[in-house]
LOZA-265394 format. One record per residue (C-alpha): residue in three letters; residue number from 1; x, y, z. Coordinates in nm, 3 decimals. Layout:
BEGIN
+---------+-----+---------+---------+---------+
| residuo | num |      c1 |      c2 |      c3 |
+---------+-----+---------+---------+---------+
|     Ala | NUM |       X |       Y |       Z |
...
+---------+-----+---------+---------+---------+
//
This chain:
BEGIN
+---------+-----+---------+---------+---------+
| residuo | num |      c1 |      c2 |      c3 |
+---------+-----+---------+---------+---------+
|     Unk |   1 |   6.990 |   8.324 |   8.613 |
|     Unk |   2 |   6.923 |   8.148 |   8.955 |
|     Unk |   3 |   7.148 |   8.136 |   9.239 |
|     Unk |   4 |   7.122 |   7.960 |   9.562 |
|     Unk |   5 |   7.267 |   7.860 |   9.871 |
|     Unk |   6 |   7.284 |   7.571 |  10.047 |
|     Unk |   7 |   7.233 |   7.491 |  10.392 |
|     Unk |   8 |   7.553 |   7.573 |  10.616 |
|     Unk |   9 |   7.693 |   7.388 |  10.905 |
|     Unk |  10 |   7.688 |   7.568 |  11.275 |
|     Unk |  11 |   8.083 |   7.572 |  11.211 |
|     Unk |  12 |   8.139 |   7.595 |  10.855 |
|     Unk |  13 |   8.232 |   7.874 |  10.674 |
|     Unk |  14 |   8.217 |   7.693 |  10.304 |
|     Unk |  15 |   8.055 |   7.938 |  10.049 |
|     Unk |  16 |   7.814 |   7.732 |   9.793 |
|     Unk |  17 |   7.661 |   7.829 |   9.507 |
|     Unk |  18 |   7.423 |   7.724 |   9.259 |
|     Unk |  19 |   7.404 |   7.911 |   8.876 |
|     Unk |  20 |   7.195 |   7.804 |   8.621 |
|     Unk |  21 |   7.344 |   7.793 |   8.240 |
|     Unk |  22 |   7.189 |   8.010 |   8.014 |
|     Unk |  23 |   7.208 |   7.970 |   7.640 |
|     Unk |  24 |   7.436 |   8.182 |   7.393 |
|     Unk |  25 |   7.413 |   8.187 |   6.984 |
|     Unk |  26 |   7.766 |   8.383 |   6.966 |
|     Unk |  27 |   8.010 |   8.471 |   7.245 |
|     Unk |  28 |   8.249 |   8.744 |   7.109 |
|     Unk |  29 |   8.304 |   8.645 |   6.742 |
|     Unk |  30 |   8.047 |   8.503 |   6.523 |
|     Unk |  31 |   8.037 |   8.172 |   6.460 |
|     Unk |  32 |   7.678 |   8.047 |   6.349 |
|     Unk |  33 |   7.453 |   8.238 |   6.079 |
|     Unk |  34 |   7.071 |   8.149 |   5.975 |
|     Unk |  35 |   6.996 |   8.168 |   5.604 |
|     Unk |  36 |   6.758 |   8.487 |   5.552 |
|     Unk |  37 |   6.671 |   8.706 |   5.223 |
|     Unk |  38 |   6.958 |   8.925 |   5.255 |
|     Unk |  39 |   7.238 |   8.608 |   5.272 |
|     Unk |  40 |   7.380 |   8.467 |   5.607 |
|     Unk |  41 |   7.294 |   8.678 |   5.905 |
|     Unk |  42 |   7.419 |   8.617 |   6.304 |
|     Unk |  43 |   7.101 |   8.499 |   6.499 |
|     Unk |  44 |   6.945 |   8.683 |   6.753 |
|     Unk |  45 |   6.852 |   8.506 |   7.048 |
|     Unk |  46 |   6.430 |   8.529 |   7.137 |
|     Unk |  47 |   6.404 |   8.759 |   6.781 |
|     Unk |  48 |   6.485 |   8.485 |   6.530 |
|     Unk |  49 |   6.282 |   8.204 |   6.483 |
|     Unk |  50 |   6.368 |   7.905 |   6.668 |
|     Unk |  51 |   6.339 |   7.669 |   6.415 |
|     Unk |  52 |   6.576 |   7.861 |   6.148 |
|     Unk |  53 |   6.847 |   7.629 |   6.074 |
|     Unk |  54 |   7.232 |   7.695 |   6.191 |
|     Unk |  55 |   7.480 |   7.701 |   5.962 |
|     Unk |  56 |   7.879 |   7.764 |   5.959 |
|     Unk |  57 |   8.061 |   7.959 |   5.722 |
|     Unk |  58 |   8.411 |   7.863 |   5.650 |
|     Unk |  59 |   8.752 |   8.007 |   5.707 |
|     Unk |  60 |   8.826 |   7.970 |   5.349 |
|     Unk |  61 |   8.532 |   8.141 |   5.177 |
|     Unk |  62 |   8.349 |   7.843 |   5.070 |
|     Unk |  63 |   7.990 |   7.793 |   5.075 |
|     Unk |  64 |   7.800 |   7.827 |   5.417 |
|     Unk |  65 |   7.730 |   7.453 |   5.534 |
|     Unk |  66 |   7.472 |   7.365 |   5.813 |
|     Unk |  67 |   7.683 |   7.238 |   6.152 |
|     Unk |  68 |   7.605 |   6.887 |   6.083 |
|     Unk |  69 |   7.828 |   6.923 |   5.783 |
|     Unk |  70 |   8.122 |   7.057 |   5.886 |
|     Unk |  71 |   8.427 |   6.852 |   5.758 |
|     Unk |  72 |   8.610 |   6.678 |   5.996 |
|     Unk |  73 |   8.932 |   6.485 |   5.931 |
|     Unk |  74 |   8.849 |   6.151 |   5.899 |
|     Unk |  75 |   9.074 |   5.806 |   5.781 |
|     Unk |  76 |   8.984 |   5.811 |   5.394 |
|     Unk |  77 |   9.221 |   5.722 |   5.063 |
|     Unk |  78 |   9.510 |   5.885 |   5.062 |
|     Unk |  79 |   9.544 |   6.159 |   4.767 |
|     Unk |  80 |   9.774 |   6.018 |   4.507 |
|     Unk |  81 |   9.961 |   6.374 |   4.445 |
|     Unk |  82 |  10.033 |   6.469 |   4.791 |
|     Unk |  83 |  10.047 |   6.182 |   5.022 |
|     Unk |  84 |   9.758 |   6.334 |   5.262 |
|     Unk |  85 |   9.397 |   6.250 |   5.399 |
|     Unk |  86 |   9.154 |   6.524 |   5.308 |
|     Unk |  87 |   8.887 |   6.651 |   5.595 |
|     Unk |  88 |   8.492 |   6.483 |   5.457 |
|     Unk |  89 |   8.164 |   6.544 |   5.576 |
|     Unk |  90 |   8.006 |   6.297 |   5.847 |
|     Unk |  91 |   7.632 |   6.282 |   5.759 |
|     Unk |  92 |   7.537 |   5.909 |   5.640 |
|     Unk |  93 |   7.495 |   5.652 |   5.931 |
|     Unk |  94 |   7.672 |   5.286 |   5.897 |
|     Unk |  95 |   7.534 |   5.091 |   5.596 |
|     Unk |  96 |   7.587 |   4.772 |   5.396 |
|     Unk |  97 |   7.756 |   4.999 |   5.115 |
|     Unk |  98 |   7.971 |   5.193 |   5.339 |
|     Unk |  99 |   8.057 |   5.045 |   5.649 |
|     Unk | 100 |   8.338 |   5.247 |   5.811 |
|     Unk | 101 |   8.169 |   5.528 |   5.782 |
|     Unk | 102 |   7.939 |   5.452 |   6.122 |
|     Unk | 103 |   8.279 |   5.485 |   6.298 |
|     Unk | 104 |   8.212 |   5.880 |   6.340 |
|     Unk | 105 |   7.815 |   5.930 |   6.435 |
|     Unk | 106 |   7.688 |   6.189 |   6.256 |
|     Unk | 107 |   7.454 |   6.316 |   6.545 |
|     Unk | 108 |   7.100 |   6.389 |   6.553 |
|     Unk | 109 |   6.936 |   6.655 |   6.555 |
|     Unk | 110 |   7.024 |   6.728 |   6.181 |
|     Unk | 111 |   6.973 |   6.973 |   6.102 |
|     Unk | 112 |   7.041 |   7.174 |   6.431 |
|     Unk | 113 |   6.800 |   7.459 |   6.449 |
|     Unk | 114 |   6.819 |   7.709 |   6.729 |
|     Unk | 115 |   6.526 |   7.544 |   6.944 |
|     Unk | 116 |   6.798 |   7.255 |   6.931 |
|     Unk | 117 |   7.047 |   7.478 |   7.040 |
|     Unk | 118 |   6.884 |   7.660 |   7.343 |
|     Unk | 119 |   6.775 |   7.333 |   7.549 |
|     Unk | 120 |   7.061 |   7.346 |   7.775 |
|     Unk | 121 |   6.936 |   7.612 |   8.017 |
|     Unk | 122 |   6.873 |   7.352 |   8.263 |
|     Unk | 123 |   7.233 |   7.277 |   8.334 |
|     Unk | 124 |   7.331 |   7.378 |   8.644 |
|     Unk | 125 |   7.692 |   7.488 |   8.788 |
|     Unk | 126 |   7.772 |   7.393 |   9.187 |
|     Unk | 127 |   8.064 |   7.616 |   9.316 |
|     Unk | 128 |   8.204 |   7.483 |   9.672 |
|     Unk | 129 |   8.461 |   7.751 |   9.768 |
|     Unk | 130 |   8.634 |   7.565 |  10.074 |
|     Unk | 131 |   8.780 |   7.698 |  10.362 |
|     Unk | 132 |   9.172 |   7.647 |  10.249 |
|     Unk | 133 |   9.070 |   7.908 |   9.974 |
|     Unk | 134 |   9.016 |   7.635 |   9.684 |
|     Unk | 135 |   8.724 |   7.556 |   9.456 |
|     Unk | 136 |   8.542 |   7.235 |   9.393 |
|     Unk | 137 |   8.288 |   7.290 |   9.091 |
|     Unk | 138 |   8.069 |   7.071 |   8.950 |
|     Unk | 139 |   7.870 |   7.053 |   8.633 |
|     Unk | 140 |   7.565 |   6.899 |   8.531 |
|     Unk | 141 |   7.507 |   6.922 |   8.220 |
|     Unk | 142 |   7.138 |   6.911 |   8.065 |
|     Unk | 143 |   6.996 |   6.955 |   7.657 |
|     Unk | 144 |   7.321 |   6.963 |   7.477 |
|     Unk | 145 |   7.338 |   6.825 |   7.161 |
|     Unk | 146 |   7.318 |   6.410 |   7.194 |
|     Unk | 147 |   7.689 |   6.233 |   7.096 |
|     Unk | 148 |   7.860 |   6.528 |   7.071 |
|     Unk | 149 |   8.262 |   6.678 |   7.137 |
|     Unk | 150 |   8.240 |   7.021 |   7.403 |
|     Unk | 151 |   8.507 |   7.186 |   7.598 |
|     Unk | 152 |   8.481 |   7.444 |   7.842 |
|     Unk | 153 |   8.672 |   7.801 |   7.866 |
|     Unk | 154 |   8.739 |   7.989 |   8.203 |
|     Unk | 155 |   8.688 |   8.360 |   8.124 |
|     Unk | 156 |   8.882 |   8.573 |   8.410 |
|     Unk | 157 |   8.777 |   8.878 |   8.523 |
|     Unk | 158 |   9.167 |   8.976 |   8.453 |
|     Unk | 159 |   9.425 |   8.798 |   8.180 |
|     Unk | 160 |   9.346 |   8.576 |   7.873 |
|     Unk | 161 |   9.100 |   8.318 |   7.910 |
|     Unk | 162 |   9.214 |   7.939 |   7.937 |
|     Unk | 163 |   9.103 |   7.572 |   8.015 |
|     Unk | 164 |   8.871 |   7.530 |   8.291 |
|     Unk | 165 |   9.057 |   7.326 |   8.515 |
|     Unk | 166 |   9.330 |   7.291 |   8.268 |
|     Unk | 167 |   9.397 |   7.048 |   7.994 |
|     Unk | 168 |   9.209 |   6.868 |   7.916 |
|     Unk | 169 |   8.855 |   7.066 |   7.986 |
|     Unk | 170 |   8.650 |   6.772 |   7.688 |
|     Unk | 171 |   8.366 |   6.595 |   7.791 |
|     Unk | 172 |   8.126 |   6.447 |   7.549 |
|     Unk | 173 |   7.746 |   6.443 |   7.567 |
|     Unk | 174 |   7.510 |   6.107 |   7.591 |
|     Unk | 175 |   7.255 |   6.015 |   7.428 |
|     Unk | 176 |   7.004 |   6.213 |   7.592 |
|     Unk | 177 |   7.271 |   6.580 |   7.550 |
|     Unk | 178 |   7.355 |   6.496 |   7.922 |
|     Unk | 179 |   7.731 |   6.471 |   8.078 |
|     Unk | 180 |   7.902 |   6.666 |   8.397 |
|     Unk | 181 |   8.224 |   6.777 |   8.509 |
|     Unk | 182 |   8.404 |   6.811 |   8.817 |
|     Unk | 183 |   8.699 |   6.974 |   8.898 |
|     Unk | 184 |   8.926 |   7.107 |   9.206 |
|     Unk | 185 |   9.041 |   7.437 |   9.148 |
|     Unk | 186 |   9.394 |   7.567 |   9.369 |
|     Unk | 187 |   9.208 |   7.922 |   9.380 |
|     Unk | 188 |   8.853 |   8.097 |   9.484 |
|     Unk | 189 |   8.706 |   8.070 |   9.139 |
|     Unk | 190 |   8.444 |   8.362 |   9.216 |
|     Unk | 191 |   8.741 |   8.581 |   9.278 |
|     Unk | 192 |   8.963 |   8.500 |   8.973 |
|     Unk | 193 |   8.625 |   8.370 |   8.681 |
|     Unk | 194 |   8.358 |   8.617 |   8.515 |
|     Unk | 195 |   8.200 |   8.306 |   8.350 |
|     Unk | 196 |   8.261 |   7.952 |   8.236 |
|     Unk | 197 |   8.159 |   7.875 |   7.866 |
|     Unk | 198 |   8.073 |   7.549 |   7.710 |
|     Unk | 199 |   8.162 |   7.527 |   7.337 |
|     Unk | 200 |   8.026 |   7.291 |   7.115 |
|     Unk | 201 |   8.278 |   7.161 |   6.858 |
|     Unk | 202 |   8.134 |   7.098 |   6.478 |
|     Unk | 203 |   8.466 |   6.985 |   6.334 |
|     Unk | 204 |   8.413 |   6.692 |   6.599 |
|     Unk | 205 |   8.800 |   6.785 |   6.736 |
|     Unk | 206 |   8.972 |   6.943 |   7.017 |
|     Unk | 207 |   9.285 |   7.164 |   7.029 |
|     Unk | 208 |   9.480 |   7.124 |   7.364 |
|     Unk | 209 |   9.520 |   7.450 |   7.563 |
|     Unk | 210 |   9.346 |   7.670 |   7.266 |
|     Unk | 211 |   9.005 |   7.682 |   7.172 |
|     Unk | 212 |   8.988 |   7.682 |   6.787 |
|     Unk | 213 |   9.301 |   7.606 |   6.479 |
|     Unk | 214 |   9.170 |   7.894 |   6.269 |
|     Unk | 215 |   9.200 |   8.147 |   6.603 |
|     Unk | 216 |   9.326 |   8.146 |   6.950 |
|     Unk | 217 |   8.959 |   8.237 |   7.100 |
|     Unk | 218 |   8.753 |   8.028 |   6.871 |
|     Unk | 219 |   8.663 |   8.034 |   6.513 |
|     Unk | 220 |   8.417 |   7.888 |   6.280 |
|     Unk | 221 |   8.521 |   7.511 |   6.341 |
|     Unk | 222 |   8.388 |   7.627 |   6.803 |
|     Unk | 223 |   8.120 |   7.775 |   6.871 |
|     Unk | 224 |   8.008 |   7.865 |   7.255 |
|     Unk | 225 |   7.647 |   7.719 |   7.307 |
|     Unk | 226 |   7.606 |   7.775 |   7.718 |
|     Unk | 227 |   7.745 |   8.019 |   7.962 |
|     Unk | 228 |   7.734 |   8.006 |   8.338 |
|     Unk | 229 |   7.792 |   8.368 |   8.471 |
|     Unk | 230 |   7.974 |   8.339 |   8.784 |
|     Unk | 231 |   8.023 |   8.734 |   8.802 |
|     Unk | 232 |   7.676 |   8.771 |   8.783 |
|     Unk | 233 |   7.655 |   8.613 |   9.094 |
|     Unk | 234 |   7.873 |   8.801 |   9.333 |
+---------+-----+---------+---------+---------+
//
């Protein structure tokens, strides 16, 4: 955790911060396992191995699939019974023999193992707290996964957590894991935020003002990859 301030102004009384993201494997409710002797086990961060494989276990009981395979809705043949499109796996790139299928890029690193998963602790989080009492924050995003759907959750230090900066708090990564996000904020965020939490959608979709379908503060299709404590701080 690294916080810093920048230089001030003989008249200004703006409050700047700097805080560094720092990784997470779970925040709350687990939502990635490795594959060990005695079955699927939660991940310890800086105990298990960094190159054990993540996987996701369903809602519905199924079999324990690595992220890159999570199903994701996706325009296919309609079933001939009940009228409806069935969620498939994205994992083959554009080809000769299948050439819609490029539409949705299946991502690389596959498989993601945690060393893929802890890269983003360079990101870094600038909190402007201006003198009319609001908040401009801004995000800079580093070592997320390449090509990839995030959102980010404001957890208060008081109430439910919601969108940062409200709907809708998406952003999607570059080639390189890389994006940012800025937003102005009617309130002194390091009065009203204990963190901010970037989650990293496998199911490649977003859910409006909740985090996750299967449960209000995320399930097995979210899973919260880098935190920026902002209580930590004060």
């Amino acid at each position: 955790m690294q916080q810093s301030a920048f230089a001030h102004c003989e008249n200004c009384d703006d409050n700047k911060t700097v805080i560094q993201g720092e990784p997470v494997l779970d925040f709350r409710l687990p939502s990635l396992y490795v594959k060990t002797e005695n079955g699927f086990e939660e991940p310890v961060l800086g105990e298990t191995h960094i190159h054990e494989v993540l996987y996701n276990i369903p809602i519905d009981g199924s079999e324990p699939v690595p992220l890159r395979h999570v199903p994701t809705l996706y325009i296919t043949e309609r079933d001939r019974i009940t009228n409806e499109h069935w969620p498939v796996v994205i994992d083959d790139s554009i080809s000769a023999e299948n050439p819609t299928r490029g539409l949705v890029y299946p991502g690389n690193p596959n498989p993601i193992t945690i060393a893929d998963w802890t890269k983003g602790g360079e990101s870094m989080l600038k909190i402007k707290v201006l003198r009319n009492g609001m908040s401009k924050v801004k995000m800079k995003i580093k070592g997320l996964l390449p090509n990839s759907v995030y959102t980010v959750w404001q957890f208060n230090l008081s109430g439910p957590p919601g969108p940062f900066g409200g709907i809708p708090s998406v952003f999607v990564t570059d080639r390189k894991g890389k994006a940012s996000m800025e937003r102005m904020l009617p309130f002194n965020i390091n009065e009203v935020a204990s963190n901010l939490l970037v989650a990293y959608h496998s199911d490649h979709r977003v859910y409006g003002g909740t985090p996750s379908e299967v449960r209000p503060q995320g399930g097995p299709d979210l899973h919260f990859q880098l935190i920026f404590d902002i209580a930590g701080t004060q």
